[in-house]
C-alpha positions as a LaTeX table, in Angstrom:
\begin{tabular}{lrrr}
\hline
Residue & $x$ (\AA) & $y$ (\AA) & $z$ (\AA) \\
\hline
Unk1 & 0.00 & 0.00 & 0.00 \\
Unk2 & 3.06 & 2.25 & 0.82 \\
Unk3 & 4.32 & 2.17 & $-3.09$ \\
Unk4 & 0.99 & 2.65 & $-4.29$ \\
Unk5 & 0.25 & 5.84 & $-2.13$ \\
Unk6 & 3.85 & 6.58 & $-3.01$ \\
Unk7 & 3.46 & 6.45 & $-6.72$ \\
Unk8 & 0.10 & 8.24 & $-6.47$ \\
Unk9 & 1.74 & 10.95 & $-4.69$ \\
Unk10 & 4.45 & 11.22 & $-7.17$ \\
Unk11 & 1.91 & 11.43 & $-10.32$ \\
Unk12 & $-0.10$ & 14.10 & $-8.49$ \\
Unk13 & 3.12 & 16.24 & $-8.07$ \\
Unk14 & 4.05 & 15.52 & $-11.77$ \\
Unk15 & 0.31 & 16.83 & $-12.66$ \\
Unk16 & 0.23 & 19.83 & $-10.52$ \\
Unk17 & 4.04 & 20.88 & $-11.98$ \\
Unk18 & 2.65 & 19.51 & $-15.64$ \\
Unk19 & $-0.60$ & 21.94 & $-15.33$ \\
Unk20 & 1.65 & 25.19 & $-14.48$ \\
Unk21 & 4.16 & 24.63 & $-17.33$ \\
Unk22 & 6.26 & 27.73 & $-17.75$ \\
Unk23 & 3.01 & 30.04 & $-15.84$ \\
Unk24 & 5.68 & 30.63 & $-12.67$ \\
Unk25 & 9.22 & 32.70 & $-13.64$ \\
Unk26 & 12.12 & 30.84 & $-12.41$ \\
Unk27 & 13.86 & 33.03 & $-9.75$ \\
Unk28 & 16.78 & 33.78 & $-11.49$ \\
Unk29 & 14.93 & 35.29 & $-14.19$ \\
Unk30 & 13.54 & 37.63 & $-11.48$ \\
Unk31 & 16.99 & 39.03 & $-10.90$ \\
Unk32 & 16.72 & 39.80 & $-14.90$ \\
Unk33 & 13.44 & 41.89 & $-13.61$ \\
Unk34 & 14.84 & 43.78 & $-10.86$ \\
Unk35 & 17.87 & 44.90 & $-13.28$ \\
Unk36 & 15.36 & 45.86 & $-15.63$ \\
Unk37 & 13.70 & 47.76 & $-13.12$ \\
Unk38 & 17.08 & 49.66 & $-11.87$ \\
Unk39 & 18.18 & 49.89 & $-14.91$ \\
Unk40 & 19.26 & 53.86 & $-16.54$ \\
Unk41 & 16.83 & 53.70 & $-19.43$ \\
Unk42 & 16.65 & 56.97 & $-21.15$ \\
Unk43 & 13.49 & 55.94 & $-22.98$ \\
Unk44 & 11.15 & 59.02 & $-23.77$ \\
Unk45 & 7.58 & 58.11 & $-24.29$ \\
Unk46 & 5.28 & 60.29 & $-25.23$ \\
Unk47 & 1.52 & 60.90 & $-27.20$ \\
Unk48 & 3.05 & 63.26 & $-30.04$ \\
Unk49 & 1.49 & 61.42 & $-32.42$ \\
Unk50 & 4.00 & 59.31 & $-33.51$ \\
Unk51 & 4.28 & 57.89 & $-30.30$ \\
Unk52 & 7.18 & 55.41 & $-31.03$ \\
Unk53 & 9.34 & 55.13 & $-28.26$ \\
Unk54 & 10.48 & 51.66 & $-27.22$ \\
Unk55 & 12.75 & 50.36 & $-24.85$ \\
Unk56 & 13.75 & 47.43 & $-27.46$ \\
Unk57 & 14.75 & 50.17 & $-29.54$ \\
Unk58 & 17.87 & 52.82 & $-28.83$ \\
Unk59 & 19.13 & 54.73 & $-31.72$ \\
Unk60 & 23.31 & 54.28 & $-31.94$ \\
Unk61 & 25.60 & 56.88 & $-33.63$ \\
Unk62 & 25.08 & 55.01 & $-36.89$ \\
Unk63 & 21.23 & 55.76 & $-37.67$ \\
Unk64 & 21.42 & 51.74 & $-39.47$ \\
Unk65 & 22.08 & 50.36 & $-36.20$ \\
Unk66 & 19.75 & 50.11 & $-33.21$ \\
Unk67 & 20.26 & 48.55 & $-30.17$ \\
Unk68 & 19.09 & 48.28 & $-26.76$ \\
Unk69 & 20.16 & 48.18 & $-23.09$ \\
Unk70 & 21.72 & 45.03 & $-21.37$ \\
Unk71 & 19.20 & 44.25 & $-19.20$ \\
Unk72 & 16.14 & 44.34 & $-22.04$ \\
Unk73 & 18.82 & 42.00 & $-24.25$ \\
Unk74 & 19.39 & 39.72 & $-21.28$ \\
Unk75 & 15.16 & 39.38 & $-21.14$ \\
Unk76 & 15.19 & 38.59 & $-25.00$ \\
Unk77 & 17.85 & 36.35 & $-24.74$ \\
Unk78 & 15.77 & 34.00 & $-22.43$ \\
Unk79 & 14.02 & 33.46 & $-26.02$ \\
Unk80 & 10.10 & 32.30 & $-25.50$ \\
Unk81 & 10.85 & 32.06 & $-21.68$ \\
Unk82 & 10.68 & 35.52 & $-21.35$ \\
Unk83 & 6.90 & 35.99 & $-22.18$ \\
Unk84 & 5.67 & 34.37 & $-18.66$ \\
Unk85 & 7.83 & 36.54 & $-16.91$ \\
Unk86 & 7.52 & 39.90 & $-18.80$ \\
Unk87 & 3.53 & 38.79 & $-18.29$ \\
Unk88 & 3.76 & 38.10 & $-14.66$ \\
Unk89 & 5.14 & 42.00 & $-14.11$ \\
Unk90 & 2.36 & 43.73 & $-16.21$ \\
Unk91 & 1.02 & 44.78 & $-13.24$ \\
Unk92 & 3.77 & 45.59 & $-11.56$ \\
Unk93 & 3.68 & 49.50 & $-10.19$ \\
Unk94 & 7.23 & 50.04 & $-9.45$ \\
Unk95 & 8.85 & 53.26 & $-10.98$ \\
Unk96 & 11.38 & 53.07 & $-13.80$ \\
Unk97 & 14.06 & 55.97 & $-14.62$ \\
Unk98 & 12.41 & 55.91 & $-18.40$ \\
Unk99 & 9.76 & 58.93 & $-19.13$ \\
Unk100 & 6.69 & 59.78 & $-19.99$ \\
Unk101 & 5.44 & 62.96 & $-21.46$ \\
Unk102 & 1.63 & 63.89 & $-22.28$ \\
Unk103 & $-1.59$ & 64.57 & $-21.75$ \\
Unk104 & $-1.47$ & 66.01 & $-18.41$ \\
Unk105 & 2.38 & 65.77 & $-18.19$ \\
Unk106 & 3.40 & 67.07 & $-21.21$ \\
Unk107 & 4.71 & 69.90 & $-19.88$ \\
Unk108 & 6.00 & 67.69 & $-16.71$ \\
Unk109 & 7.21 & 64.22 & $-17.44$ \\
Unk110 & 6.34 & 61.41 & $-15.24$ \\
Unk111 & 8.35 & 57.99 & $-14.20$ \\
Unk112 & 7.15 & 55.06 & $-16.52$ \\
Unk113 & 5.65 & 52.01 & $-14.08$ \\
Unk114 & 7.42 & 48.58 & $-14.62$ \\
Unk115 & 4.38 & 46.75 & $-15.98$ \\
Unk116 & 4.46 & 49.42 & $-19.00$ \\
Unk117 & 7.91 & 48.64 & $-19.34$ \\
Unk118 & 7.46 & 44.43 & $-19.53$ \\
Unk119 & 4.56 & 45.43 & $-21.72$ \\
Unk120 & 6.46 & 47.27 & $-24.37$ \\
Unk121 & 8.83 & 44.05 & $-24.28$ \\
Unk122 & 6.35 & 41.98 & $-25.10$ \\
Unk123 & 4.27 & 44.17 & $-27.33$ \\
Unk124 & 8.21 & 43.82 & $-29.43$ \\
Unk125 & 9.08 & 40.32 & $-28.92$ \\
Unk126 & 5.79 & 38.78 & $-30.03$ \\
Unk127 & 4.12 & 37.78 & $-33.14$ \\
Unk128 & 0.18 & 36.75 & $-33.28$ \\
Unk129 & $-2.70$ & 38.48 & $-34.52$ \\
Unk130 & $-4.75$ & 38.15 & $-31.36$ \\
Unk131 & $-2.56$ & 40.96 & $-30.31$ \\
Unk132 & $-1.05$ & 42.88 & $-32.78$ \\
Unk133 & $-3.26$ & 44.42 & $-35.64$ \\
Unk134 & $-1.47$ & 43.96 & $-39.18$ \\
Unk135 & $-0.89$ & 46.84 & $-42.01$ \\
Unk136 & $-1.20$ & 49.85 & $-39.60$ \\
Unk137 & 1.84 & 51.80 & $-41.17$ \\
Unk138 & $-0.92$ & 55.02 & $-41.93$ \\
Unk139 & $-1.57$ & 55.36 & $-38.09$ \\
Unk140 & 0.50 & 56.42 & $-35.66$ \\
Unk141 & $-0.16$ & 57.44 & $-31.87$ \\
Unk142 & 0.09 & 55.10 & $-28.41$ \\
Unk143 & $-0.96$ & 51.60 & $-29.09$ \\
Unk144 & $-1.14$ & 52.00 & $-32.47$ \\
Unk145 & $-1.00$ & 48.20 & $-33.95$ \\
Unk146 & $-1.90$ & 46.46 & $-31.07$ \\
Unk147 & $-5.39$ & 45.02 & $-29.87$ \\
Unk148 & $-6.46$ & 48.27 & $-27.30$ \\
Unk149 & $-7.57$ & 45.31 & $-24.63$ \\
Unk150 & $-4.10$ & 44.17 & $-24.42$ \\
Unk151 & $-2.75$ & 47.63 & $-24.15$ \\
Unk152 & $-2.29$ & 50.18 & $-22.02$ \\
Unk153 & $-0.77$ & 53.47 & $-21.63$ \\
Unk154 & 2.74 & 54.54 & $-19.78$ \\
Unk155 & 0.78 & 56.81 & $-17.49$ \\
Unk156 & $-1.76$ & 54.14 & $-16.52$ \\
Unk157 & $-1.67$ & 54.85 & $-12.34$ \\
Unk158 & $-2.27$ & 58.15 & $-12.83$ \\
Unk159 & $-6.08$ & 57.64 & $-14.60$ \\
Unk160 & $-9.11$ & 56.28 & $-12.86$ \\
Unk161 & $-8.78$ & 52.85 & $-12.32$ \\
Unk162 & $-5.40$ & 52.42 & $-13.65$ \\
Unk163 & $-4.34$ & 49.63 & $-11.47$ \\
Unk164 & $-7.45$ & 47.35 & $-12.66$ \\
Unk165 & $-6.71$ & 47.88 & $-16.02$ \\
Unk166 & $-3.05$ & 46.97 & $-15.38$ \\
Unk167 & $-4.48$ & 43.39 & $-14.10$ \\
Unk168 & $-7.06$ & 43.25 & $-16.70$ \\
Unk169 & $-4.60$ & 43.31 & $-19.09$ \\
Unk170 & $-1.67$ & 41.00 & $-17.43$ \\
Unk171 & $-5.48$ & 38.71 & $-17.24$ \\
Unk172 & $-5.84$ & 38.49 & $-20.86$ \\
Unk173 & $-2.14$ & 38.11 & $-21.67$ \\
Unk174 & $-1.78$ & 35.20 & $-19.76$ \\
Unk175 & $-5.04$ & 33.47 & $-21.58$ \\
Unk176 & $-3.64$ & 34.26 & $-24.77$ \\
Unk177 & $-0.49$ & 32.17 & $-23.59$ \\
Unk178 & $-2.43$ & 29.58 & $-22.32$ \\
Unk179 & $-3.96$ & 29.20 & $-25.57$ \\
Unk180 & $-0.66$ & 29.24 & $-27.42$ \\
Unk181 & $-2.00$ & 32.54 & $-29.40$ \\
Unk182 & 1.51 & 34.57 & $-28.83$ \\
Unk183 & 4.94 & 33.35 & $-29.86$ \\
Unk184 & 8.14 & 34.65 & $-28.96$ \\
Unk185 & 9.71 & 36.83 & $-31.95$ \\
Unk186 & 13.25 & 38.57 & $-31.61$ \\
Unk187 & 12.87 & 41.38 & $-32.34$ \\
Unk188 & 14.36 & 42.11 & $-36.31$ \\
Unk189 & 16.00 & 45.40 & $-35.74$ \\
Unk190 & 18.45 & 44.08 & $-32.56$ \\
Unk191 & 20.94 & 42.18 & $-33.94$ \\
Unk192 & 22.00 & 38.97 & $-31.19$ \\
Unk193 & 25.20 & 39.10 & $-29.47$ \\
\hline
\end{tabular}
């Protein structure tokens, strides 16, 4: 009777770690999340209507060549592992050094939360139409190519209800994953290494 409770014990621990797959970051990768978070990003959103300021994105001294900072690279580099944990910080409300400028704060820039900044990440490193909206190149502006209820803005905590929408969204990200809608995609323009 021992072995049998034994080996049903064993199966039911091989279930419950089956049924969460790659759902839970490893904790190394969180150390990848708390660089990113302390990290000197000089990224400079704002809602001037082109509105494309990425963190995946830096421009270089040779306008051919972009690249991006270490601790975004060492996210991408985890390949498809990093879309659980980028997911798992979308609503997280910790303060970044990158900017935001507009609306309200145009004229005095705010601090960019971390869940905005795992968001942009993803929004980059992701292919699948359930999120991003093909053939958009005539419209610019914040959001612009991306499904709006998978979205949402850098200056999210500082409109009503910003903190649900956060979790709304990080909600609906991680049933798209579930589903296998999403796929990791390097982004083209950072060349590896």
């Amino acid at each position: 009777m021992k072995t049998t409770t034994r080996f049903g014990f064993i199966l039911l621990l091989i279930g419950i770690f089956a049924a969460t797959g790659n759902a839970a970051p490893a904790r190394g990768n969180e150390d990848l999340i708390t660089a990113l978070l302390n990290a000197s990003l000089t990224t400079f959103y704002s809602d001037d209507g082109a509105a494309d300021a990425t963190v995946t994105a830096l421009a270089t001294s040779d306008p051919s060549h972009q690249t991006t900072s270490k601790e975004v690279r060492a996210i991408l580099d985890l390949g498809p592992r990093c879309i659980p944990l980028l997911i798992a910080h979308l609503d997280d409300r910790r303060l970044t050094k990158a900017r935001f400028s507009g609306g309200a704060f145009r004229n005095a820039p705010i601090q960019v939360p971390l869940g905005h900044i795992c968001l942009d990440i993803l929004l980059h490193a992701t292919k699948g139409r359930t999120i991003h909206i093909e053939n958009r190149w005539w419209d610019d502006g914040l959001g612009v190519g991306f499904q709006p209820k998978f979205y949402f803005r850098p200056d999210v905590l500082f409109g009503h209800g910003g903190v649900a929408r956060m979790r709304r969204v990080k909600a609906r990200w991680q049933r798209a994953y579930k589903a296998k809608k999403i796929s990791f995609e390097y982004p083209a323009w950072l060349k590896r290494g």
